[in-house]
C-alpha positions in Angstrom: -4.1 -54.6 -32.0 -3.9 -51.5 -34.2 -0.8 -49.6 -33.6 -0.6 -46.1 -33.3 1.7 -44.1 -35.7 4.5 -42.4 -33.2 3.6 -39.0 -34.5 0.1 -39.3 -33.1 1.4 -40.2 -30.1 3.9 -37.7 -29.7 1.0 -35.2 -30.3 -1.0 -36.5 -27.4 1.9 -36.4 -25.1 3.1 -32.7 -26.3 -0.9 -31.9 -26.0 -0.9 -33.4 -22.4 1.7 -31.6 -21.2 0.5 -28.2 -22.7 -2.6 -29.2 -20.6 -0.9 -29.6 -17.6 1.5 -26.2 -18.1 -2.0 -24.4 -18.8 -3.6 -26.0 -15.9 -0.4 -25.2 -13.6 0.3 -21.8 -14.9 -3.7 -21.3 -14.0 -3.1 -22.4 -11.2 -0.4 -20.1 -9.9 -2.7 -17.3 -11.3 -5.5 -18.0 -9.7 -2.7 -18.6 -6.6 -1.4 -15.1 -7.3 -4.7 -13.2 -7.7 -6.1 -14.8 -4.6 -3.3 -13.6 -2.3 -3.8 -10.0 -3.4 -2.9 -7.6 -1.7 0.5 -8.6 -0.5 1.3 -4.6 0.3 0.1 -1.6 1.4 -3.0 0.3 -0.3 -3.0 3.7 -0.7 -6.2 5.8 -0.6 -5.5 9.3 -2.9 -8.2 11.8 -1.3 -8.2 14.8 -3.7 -8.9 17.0 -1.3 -7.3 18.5 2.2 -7.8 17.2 5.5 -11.0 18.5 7.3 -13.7 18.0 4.5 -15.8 15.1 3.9 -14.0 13.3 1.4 -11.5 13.3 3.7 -13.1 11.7 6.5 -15.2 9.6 4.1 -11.6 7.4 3.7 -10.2 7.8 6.9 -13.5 6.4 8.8 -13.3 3.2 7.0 -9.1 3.4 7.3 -9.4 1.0 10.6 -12.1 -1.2 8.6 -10.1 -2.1 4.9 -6.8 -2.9 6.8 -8.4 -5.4 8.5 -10.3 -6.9 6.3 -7.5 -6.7 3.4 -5.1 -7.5 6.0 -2.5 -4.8 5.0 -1.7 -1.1 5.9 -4.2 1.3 4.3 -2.6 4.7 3.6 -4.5 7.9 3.3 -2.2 10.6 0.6 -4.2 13.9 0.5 -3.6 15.8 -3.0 -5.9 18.7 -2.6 -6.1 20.7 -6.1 -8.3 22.0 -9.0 -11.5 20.0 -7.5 -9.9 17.0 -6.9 -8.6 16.2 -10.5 -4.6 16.2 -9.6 -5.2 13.2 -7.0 -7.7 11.7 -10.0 -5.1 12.3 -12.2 -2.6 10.3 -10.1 -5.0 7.6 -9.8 -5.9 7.5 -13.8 -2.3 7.0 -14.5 -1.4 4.5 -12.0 -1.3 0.6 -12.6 -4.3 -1.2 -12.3 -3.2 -3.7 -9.6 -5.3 -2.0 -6.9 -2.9 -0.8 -4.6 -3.2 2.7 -5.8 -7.0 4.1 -5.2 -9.3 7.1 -5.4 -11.5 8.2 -3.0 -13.8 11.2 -4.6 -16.7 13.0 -3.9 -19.8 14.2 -6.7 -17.8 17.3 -7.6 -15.7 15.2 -9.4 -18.5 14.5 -11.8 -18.5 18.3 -12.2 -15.2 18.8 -13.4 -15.2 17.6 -16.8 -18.1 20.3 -17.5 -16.5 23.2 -15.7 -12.9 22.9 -17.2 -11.8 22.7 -20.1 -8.3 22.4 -20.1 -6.6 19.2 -21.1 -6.0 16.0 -18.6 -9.4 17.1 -16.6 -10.4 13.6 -15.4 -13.5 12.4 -16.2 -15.1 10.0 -13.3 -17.1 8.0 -16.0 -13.5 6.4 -16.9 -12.4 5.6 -13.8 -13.3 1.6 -12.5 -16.3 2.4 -9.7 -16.0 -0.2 -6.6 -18.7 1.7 -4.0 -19.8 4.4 -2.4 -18.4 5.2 0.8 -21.5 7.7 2.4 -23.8 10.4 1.3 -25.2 13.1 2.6 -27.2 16.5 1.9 -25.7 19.8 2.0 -26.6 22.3 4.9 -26.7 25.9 4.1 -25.2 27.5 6.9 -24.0 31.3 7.8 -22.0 32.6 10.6 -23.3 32.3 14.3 -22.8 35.8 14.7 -25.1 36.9 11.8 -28.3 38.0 11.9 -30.1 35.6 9.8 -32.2 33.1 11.3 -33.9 31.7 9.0 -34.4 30.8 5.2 -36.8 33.6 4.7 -34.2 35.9 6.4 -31.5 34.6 3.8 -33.8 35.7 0.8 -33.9 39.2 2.3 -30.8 39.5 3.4 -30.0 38.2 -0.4 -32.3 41.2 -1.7 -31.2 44.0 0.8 -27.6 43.1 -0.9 -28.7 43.0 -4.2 -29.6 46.7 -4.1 -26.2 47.8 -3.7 -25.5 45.7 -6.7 -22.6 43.8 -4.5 -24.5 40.9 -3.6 -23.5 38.7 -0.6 -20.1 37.0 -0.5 -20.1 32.8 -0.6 -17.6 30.3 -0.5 -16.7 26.8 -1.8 -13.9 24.1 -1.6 -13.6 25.5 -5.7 -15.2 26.2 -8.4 -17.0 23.3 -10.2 -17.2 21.9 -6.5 -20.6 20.7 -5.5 -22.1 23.5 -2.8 -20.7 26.0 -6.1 -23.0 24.7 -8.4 -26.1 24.1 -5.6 -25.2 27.6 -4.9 -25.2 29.0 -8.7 -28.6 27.0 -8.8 -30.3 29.0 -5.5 -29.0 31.8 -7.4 -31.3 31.1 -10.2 -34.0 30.4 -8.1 -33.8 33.6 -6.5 -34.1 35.7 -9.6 -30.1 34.7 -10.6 -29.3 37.6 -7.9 -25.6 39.3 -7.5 -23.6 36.5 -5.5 -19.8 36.4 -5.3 -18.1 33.4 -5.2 -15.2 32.8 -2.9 -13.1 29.3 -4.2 -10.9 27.6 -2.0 -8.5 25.0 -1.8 -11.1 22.5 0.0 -13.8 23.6 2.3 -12.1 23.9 5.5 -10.2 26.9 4.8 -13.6 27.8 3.1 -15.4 26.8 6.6 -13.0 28.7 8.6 -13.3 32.4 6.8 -17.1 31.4 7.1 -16.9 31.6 10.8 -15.0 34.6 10.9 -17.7 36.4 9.5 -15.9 37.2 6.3 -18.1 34.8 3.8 -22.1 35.3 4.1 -23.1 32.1 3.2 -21.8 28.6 2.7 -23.2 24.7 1.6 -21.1 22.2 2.5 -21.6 18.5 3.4 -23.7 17.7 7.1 -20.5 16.0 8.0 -18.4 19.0 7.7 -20.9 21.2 9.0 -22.1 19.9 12.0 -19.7 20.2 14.3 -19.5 23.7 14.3 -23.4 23.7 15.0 -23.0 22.0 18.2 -20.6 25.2 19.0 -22.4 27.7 17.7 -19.8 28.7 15.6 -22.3 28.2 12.4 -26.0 28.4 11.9 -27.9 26.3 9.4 -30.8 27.4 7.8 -31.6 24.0 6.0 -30.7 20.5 4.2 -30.8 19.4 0.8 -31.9 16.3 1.8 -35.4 14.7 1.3 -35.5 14.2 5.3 -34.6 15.4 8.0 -31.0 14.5 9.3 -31.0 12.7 12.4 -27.7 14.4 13.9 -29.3 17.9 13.5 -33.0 17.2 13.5 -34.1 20.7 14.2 -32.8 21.7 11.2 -35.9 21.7 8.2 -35.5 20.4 4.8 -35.2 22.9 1.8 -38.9 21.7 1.2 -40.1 22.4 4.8 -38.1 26.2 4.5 -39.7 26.5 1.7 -37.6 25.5 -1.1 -39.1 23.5 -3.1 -37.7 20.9 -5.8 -34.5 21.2 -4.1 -33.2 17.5 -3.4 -29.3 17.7 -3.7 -27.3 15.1 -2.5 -23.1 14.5 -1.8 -21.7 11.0 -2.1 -18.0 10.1 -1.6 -16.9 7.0 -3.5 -14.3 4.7 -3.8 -12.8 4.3 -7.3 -9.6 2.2 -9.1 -7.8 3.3 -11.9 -9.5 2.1 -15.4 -9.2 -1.7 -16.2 -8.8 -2.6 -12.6 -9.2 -6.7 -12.8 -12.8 -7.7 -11.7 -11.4 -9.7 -9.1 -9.7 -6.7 -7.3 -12.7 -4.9 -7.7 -14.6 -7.5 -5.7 -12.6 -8.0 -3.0 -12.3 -4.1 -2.2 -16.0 -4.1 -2.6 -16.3 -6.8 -0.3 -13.9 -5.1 1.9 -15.5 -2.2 2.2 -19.0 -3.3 2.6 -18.0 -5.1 5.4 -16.2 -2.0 7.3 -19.5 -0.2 6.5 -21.2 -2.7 8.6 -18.7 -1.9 11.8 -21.8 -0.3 14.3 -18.7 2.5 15.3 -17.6 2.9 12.2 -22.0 3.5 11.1 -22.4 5.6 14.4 -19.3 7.7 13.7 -20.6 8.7 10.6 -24.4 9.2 11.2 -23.3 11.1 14.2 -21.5 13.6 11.5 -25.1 14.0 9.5 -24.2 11.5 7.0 -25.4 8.4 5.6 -23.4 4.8 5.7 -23.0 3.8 2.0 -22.4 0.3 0.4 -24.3 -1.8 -2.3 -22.3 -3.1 -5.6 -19.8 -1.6 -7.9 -22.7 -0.6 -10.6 -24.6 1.5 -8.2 -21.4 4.0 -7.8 -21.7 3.8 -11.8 -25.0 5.0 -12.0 -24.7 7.5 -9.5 -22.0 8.7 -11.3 -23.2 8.5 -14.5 -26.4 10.1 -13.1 -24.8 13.1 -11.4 -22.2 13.4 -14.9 -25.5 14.3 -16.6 -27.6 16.8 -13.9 -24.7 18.8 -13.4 -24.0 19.0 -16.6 -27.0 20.8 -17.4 -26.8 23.4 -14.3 -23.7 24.3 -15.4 -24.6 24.6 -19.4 -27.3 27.3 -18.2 -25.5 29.3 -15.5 -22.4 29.3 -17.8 -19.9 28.3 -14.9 -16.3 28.0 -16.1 -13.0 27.6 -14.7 -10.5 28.4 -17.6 
């Protein structure tokens, strides 16, 4: 029998037992990844409590620590339209455990300021949206407009003075700024004064006092306030009617046409977030999204369940990254 020179075989045995390191040290990878997360997640909601984004992440809250099987915490970080809790999220590790929940103003930002360390939403890792929703233009209970076509002349009669009526936002770059600065446009780019705020509830709250004219916001941050009679709205940007405030027409049916302008809230990772992680949250919260009280809870609020994959945030994104763009280009809004 041919022997076989003691080198060769000393290569087989050192090869063999590479092998078998590789194939353990796989092992306790795939161990490792598979048993993520072993803490609690936090949520960074760049906005304050009381607005949409905020209760995009804390009506799935319930949902992702049950089906991650951890404590899911909510950390607001209101600030410059939600860049300084982007910001956070951008620098953080990508392990998962440090997230981003933001709305479609964010897509705004990087158009609107120019100042250094404005986060872009194109470089953040998308995992899914979370809801969507139209925006309602609404004014205070107490005002005299009823109607769309009352708006437009109320809009005029203001105009004459050269003042023009008094709006407010959650901030400027936010989304109801720029649907605003577009209705502007529409209606001959008439005086308007924008109000910014630090989020829309303390926007929401100075429209109720009678002190702002006019407002969009989200159907989900507006609607309770309908079913008081603290706010009147005059219509949705949505292609449909909103089954939580169905007396309220479309822009189309008020008579604002070509006027389709939607809010989504997503969920988002810092950039390079492992695949892996990615699917699981994904997973995670497509399956809260199917939770009939978590669904009722937020179609009852005006809004619309979300869900789907990972690259349907991205394209919304990346779609939204691009209109905007272009309203803000022609209207010239800036906030440095």
């Amino acid at each position: 029998m041919k022997s076989i020179p003691f080198a060769a075989t000393r290569r087989s045995v050192l090869v063999g037992a590479g092998a078998l390191g590789v194939s353990t040290l796989a092992a306790r990878l795939a161990w490792a990844q598979a048993a993520w997360p072993t803490k609690p997640v936090t949520l960074v909601i760049g906005f304050p409590p009381g607005g949409q984004t905020d209760f995009a992440g804390r009506a799935l809250l319930a949902g992702l620590q049950s089906q991650l099987g951890q404590p899911v915490v909510i950390d607001n970080k209101p600030g410059v339209n939600g860049n300084i809790g982007a910001v956070e999220v951008m620098k953080a590790p990508p392990d998962g455990y440090k997230l981003y929940v933001g709305n479609g103003s964010m897509t705004i930002a990087a158009h609107v300021y120019k100042s250094v360390g404005i986060v872009d939403m194109r470089q953040m890792t998308p995992i899914g949206v979370l809801l969507q929703s139209g925006l309602v233009l609404a004014v205070p209970g107490s005002s005299a407009v009823k109607t769309y076509a009352d708006f437009v002349e109320h809009v005029k009669t203001k105009s004459k003075g050269g003042k023009g009526i008094d709006y407010g936002t959650g901030g400027v770059g936010a989304l109801p700024h720029v649907t605003m600065e577009l209705l502007r446009e529409r209606l001959g780019n008439a005086p308007m004064n924008h109000v910014p705020y630090k989020g829309s509830s303390p926007a929401m709250t100075d429209l109720i006092a009678g002190r702002l004219d006019a407002m969009f916001d989200a159907t989900s941050v507006v609607a309770p306030f309908l079913k008081s009679g603290q706010l009147r709205p005059l219509l949705v940007t949505s292609d449909k009617r909103v089954p939580a405030m169905a007396d309220v027409p479309t822009a189309a049916e008020a008579g604002l046409k070509d006027f389709n302008i939607i809010s989504f809230i997503g969920l988002y990772g810092p950039p390079k977030l492992p695949a892996d992680v990615v699917a699981k949250l994904n997973a995670a919260m497509n399956a809260a999204l199917k939770d009939p009280a978590v669904t009722k809870n937020i179609a009852d609020r005006g809004d619309e369940p979300g869900g789907g994959t990972p690259e349907q945030l991205a394209q919304l994104t990346n779609t939204h990254h691009k209109m905007w763009g272009d309203v803000v280009k022609a209207n010239n809004i800036r906030a440095d």
